[in-house]
PyMOL Python script that loads the backbone (N, CA, C, O; Angstrom):
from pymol import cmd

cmd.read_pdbstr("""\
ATOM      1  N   UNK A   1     -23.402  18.679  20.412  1.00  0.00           N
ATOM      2  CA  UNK A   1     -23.741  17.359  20.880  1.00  0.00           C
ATOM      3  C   UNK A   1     -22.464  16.540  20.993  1.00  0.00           C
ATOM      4  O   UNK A   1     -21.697  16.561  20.030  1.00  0.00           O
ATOM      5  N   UNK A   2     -22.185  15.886  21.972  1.00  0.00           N
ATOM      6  CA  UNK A   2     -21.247  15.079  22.216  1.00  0.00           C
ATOM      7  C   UNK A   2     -21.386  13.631  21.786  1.00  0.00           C
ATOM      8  O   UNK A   2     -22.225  12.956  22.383  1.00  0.00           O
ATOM      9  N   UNK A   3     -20.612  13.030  20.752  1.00  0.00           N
ATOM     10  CA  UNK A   3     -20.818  11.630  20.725  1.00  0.00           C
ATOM     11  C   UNK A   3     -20.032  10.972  21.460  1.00  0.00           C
ATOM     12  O   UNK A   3     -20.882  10.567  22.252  1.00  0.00           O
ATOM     13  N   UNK A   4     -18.996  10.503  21.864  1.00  0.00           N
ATOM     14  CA  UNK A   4     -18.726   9.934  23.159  1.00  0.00           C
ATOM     15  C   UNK A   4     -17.146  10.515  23.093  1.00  0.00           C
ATOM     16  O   UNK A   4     -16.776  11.575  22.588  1.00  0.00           O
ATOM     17  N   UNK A   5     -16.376   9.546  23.725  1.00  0.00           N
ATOM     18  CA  UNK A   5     -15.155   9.776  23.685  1.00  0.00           C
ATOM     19  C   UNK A   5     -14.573   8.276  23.490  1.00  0.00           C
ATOM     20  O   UNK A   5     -15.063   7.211  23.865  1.00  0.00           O
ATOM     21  N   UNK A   6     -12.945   8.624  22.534  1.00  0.00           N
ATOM     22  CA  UNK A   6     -12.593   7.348  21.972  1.00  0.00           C
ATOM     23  C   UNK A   6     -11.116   7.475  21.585  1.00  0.00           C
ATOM     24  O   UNK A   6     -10.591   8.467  21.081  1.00  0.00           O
ATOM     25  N   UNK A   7     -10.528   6.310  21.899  1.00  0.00           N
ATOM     26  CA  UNK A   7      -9.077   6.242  21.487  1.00  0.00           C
ATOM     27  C   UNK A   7      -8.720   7.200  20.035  1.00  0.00           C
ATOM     28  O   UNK A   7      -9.560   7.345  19.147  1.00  0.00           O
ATOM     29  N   UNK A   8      -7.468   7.749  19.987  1.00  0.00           N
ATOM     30  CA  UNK A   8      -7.465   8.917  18.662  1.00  0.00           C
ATOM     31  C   UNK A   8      -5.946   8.423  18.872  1.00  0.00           C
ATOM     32  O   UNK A   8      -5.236   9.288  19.384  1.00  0.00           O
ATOM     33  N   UNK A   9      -5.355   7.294  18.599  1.00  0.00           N
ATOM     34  CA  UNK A   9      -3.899   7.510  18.463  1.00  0.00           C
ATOM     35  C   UNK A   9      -3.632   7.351  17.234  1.00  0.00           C
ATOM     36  O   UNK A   9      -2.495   7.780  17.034  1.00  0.00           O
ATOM     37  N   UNK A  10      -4.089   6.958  16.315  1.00  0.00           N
ATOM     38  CA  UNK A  10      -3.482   6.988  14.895  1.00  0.00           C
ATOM     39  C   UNK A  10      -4.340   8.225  14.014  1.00  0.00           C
ATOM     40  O   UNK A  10      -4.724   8.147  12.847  1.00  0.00           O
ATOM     41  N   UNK A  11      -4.479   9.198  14.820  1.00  0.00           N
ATOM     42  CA  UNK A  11      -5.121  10.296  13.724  1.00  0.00           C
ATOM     43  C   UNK A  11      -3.783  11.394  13.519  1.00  0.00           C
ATOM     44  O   UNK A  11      -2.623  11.354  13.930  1.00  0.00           O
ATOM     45  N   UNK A  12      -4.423  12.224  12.813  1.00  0.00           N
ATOM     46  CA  UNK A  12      -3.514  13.163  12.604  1.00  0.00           C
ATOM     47  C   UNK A  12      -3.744  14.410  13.007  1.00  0.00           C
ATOM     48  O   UNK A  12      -4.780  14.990  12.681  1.00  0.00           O
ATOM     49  N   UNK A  13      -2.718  15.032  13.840  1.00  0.00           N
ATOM     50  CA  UNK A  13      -3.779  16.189  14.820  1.00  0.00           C
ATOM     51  C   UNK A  13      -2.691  17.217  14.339  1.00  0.00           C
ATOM     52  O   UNK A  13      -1.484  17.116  14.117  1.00  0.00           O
ATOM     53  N   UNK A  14      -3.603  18.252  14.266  1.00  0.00           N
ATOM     54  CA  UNK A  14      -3.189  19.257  13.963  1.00  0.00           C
ATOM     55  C   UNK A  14      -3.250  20.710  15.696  1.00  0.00           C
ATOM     56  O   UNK A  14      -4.301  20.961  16.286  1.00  0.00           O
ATOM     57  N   UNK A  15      -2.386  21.110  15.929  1.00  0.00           N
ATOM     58  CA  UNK A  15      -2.563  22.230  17.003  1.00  0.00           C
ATOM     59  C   UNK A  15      -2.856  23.705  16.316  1.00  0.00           C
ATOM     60  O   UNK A  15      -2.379  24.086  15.247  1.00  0.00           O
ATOM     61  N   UNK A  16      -3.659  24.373  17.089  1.00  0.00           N
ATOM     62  CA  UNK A  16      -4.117  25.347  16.843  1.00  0.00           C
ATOM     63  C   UNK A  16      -3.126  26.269  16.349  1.00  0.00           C
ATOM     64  O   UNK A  16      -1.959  26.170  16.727  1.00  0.00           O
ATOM     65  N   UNK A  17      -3.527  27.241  15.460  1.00  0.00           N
ATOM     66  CA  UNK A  17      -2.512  28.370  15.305  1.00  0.00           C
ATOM     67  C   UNK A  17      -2.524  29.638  16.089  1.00  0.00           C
ATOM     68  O   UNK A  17      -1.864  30.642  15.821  1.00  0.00           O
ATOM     69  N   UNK A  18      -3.338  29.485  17.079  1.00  0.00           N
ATOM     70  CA  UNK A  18      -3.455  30.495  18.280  1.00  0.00           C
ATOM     71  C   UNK A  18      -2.395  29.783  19.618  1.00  0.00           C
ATOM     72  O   UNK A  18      -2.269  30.375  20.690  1.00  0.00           O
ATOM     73  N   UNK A  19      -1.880  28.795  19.400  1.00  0.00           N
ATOM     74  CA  UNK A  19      -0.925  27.971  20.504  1.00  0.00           C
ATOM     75  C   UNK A  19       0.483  28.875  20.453  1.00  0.00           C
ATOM     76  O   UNK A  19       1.055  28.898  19.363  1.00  0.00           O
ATOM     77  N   UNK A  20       0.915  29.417  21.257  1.00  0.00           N
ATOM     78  CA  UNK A  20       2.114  30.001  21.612  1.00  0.00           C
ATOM     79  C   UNK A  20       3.186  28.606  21.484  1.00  0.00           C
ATOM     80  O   UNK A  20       2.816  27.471  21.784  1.00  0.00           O
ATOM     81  N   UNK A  21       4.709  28.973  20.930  1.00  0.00           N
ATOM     82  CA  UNK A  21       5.745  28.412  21.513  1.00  0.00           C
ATOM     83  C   UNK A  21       5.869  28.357  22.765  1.00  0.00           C
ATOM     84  O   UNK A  21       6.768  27.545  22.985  1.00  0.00           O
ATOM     85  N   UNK A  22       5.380  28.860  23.934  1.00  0.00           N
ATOM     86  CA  UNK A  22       5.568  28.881  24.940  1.00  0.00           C
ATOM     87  C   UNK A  22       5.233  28.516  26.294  1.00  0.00           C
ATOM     88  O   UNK A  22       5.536  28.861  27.436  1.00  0.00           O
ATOM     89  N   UNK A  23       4.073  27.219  25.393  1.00  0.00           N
ATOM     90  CA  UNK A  23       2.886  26.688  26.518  1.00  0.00           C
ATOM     91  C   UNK A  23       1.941  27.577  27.079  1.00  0.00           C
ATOM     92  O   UNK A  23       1.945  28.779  26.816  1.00  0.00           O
ATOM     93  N   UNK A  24       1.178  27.068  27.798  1.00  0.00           N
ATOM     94  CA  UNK A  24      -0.242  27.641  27.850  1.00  0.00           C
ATOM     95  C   UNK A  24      -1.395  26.834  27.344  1.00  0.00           C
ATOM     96  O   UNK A  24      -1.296  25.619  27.169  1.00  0.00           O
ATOM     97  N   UNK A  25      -2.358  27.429  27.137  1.00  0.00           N
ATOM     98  CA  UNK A  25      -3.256  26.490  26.821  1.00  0.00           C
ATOM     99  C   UNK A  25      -3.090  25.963  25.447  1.00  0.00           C
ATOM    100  O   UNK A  25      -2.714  26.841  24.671  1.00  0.00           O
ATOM    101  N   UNK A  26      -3.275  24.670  24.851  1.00  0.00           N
ATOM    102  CA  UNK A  26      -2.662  24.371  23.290  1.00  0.00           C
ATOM    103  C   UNK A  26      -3.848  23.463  23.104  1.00  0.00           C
ATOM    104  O   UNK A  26      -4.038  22.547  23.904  1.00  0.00           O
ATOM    105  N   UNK A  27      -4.672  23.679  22.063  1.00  0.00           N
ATOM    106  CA  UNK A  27      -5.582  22.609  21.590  1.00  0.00           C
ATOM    107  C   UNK A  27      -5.626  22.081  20.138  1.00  0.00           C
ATOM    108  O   UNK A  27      -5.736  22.704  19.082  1.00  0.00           O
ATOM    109  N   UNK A  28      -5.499  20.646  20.401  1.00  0.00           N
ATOM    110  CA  UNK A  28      -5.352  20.304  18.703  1.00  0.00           C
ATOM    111  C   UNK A  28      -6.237  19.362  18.447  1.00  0.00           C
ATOM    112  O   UNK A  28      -6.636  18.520  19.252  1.00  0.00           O
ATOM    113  N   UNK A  29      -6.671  19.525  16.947  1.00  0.00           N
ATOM    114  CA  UNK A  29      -8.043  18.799  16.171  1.00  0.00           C
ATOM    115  C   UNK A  29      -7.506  17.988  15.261  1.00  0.00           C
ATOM    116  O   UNK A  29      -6.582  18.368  14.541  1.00  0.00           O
ATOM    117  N   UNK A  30      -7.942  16.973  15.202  1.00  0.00           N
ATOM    118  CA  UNK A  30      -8.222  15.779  14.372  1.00  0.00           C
ATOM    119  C   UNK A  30      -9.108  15.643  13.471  1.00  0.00           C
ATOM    120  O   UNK A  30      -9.428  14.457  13.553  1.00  0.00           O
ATOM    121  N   UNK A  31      -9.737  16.145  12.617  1.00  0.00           N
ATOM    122  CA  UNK A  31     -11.161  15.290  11.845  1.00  0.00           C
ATOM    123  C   UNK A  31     -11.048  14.450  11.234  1.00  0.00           C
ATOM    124  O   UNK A  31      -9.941  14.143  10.792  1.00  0.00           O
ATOM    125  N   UNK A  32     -12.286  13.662  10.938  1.00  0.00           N
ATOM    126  CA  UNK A  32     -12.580  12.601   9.683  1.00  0.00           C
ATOM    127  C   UNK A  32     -13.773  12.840   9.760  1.00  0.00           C
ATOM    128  O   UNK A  32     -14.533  13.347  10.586  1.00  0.00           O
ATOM    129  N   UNK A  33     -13.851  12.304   8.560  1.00  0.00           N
ATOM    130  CA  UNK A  33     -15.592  12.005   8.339  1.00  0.00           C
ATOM    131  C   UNK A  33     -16.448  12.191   9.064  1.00  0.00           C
ATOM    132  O   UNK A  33     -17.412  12.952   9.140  1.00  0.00           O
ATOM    133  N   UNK A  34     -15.826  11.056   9.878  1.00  0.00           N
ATOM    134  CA  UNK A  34     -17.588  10.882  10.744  1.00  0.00           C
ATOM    135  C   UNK A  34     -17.474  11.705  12.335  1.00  0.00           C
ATOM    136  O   UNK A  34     -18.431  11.848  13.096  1.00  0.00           O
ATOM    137  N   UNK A  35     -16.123  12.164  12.584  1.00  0.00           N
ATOM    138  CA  UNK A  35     -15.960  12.938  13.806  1.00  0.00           C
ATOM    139  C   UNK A  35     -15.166  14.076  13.508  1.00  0.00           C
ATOM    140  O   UNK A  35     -14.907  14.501  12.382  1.00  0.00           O
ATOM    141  N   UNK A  36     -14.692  14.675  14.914  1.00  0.00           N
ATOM    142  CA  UNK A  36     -14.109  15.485  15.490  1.00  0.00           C
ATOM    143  C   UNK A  36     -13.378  15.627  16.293  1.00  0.00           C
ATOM    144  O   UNK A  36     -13.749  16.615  16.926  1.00  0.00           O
ATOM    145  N   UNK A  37     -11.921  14.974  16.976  1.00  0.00           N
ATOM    146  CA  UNK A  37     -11.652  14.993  17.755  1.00  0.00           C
ATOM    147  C   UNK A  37     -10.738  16.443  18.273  1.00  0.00           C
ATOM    148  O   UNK A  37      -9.854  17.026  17.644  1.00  0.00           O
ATOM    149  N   UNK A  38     -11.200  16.708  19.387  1.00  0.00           N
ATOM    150  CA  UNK A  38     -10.453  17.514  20.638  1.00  0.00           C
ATOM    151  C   UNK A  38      -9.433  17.065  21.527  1.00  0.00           C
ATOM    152  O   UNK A  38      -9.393  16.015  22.167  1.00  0.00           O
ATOM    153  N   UNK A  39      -8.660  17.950  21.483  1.00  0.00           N
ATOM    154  CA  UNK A  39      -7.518  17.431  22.810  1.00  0.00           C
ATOM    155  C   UNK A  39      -6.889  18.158  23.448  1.00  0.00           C
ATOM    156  O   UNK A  39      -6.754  19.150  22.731  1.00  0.00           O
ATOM    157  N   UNK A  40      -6.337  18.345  24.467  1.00  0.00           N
ATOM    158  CA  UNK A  40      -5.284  19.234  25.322  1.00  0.00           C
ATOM    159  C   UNK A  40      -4.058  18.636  24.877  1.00  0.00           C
ATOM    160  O   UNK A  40      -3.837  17.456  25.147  1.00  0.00           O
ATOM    161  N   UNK A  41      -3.099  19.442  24.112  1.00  0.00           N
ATOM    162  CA  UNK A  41      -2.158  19.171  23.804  1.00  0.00           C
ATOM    163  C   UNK A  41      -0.798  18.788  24.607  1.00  0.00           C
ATOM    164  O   UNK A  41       0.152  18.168  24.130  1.00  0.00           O
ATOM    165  N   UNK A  42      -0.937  19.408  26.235  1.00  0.00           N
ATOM    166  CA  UNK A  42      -0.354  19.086  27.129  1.00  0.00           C
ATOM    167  C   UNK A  42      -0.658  17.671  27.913  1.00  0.00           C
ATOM    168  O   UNK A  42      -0.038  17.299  28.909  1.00  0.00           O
ATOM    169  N   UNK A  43      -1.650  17.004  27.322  1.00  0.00           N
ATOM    170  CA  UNK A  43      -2.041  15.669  27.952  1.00  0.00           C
ATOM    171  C   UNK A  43      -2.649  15.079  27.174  1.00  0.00           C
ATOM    172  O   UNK A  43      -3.874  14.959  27.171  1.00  0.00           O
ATOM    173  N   UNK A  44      -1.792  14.567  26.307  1.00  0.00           N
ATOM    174  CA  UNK A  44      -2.158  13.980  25.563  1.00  0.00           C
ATOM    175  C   UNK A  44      -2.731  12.466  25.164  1.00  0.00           C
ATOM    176  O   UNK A  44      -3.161  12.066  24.082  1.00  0.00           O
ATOM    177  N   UNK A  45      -2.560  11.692  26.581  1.00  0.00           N
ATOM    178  CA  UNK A  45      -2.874  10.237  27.465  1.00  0.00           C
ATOM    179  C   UNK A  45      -4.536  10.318  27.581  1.00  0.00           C
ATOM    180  O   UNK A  45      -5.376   9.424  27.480  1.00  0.00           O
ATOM    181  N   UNK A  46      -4.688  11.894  27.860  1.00  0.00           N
ATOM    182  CA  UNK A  46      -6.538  11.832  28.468  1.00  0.00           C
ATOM    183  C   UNK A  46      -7.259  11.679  26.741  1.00  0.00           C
ATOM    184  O   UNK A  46      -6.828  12.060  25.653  1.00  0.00           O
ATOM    185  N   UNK A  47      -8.501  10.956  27.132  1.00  0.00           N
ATOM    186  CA  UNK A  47      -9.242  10.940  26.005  1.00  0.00           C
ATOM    187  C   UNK A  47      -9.633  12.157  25.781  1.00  0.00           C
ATOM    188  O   UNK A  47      -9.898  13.021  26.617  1.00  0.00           O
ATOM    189  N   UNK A  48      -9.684  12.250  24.150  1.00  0.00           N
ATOM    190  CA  UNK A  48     -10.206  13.202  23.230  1.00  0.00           C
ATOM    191  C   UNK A  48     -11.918  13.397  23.581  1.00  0.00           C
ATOM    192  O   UNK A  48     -12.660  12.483  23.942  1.00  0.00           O
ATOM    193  N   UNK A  49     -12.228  14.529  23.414  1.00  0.00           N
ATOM    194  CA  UNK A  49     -13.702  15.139  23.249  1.00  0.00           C
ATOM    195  C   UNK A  49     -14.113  14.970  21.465  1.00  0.00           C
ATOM    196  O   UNK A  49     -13.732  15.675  20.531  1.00  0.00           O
ATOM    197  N   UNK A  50     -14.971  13.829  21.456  1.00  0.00           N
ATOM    198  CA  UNK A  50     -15.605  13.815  20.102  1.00  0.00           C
ATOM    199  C   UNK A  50     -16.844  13.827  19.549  1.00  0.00           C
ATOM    200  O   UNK A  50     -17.665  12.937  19.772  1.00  0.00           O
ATOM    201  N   UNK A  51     -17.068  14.849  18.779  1.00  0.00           N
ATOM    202  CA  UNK A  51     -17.906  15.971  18.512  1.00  0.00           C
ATOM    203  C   UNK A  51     -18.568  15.261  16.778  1.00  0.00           C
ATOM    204  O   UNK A  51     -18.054  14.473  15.984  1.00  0.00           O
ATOM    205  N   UNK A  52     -19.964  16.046  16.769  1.00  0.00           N
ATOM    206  CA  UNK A  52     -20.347  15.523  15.146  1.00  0.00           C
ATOM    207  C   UNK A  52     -19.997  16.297  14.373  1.00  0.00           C
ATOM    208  O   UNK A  52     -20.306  17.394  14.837  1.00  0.00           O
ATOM    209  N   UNK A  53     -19.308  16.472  13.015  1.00  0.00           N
ATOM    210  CA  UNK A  53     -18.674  17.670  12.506  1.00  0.00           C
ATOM    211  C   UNK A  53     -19.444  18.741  12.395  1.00  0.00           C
ATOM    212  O   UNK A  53     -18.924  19.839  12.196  1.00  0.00           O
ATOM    213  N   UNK A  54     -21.003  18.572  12.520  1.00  0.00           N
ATOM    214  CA  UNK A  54     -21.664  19.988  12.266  1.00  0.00           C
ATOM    215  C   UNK A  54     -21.672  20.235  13.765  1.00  0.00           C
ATOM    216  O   UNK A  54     -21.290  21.401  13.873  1.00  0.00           O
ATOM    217  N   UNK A  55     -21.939  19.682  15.139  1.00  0.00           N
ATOM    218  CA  UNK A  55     -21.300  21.013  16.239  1.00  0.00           C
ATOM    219  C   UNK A  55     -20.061  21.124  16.000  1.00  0.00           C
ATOM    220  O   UNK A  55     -19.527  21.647  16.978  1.00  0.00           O
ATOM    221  N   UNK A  56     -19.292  20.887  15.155  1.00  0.00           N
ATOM    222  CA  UNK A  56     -17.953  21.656  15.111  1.00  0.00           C
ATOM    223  C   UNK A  56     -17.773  22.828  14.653  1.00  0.00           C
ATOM    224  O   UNK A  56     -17.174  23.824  15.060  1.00  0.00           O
ATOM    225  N   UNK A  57     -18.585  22.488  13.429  1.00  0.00           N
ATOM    226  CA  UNK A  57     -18.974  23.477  12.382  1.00  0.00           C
ATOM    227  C   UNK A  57     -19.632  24.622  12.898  1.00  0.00           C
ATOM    228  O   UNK A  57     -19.093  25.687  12.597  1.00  0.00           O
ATOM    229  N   UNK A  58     -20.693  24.686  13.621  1.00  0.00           N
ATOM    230  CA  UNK A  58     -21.093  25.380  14.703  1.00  0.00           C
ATOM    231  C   UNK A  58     -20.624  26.184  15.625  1.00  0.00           C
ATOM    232  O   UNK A  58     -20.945  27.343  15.888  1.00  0.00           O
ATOM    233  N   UNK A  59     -19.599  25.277  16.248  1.00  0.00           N
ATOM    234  CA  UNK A  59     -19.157  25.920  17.388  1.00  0.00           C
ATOM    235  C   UNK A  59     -18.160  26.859  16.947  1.00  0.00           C
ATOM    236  O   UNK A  59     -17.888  27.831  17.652  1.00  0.00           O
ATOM    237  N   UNK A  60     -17.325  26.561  15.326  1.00  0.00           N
ATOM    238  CA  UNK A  60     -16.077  27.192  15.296  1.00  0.00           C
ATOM    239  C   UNK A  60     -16.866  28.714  14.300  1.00  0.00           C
ATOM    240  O   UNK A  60     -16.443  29.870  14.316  1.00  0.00           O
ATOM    241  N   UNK A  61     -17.846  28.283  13.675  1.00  0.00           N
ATOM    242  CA  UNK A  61     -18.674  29.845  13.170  1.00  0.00           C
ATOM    243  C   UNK A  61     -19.450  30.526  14.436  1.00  0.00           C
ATOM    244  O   UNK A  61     -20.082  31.551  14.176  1.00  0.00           O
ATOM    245  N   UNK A  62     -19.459  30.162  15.471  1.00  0.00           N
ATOM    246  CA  UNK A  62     -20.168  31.097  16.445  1.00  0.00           C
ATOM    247  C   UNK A  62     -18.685  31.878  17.456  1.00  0.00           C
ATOM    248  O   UNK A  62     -18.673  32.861  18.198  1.00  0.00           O
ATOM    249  N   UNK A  63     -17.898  31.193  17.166  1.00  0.00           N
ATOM    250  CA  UNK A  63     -16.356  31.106  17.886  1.00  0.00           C
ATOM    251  C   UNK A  63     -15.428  32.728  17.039  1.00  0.00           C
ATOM    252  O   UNK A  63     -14.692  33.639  17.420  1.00  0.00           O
ATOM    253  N   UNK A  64     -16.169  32.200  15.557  1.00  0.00           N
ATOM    254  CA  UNK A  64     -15.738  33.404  14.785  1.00  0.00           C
ATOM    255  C   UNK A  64     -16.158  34.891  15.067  1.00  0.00           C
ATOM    256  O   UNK A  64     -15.511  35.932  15.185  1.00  0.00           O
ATOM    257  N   UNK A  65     -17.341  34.619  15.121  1.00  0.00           N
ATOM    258  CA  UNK A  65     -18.838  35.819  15.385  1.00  0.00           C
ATOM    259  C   UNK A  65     -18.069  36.508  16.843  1.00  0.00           C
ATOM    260  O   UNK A  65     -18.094  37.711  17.104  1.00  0.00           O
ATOM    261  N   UNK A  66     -17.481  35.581  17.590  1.00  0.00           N
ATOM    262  CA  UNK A  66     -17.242  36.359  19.111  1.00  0.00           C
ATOM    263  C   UNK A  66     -16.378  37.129  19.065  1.00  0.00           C
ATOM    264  O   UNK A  66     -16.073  37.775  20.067  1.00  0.00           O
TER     265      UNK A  66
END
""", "prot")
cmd.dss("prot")
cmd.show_as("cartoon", "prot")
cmd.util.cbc("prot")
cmd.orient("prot")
């Protein structure tokens, strides 16, 4: 479920550990509490995709399973 999308400049984002030194696709997460934020690490201007932590929770145990 998507809760909307929203300014994320003072969070703390972490990039994936599947992100190459070398560019390509790079995605980095933010949580708190009450969200989830998503981002393309190469554009980092576009708003974040923010998520409720249990579809996160969700998405990243079905993400595992694949």
């Amino acid at each position: 479920m998507i809760m909307m999308q929203t300014t994320t400049d003072r969070l703390a984002w972490v990039k994936s550990s599947y992100s190459g030194g070398a560019g390509g696709e790079c995605v980095e997460v933010a949580a708190t509490e009450a969200a989830v934020h998503v981002r393309d690490s190469k554009d980092t201007a576009r708003e974040a995709l923010t998520v409720a932590p249990a579809a996160w929770s969700a998405f990243v145990d079905f993400a595992r399973r694949a």
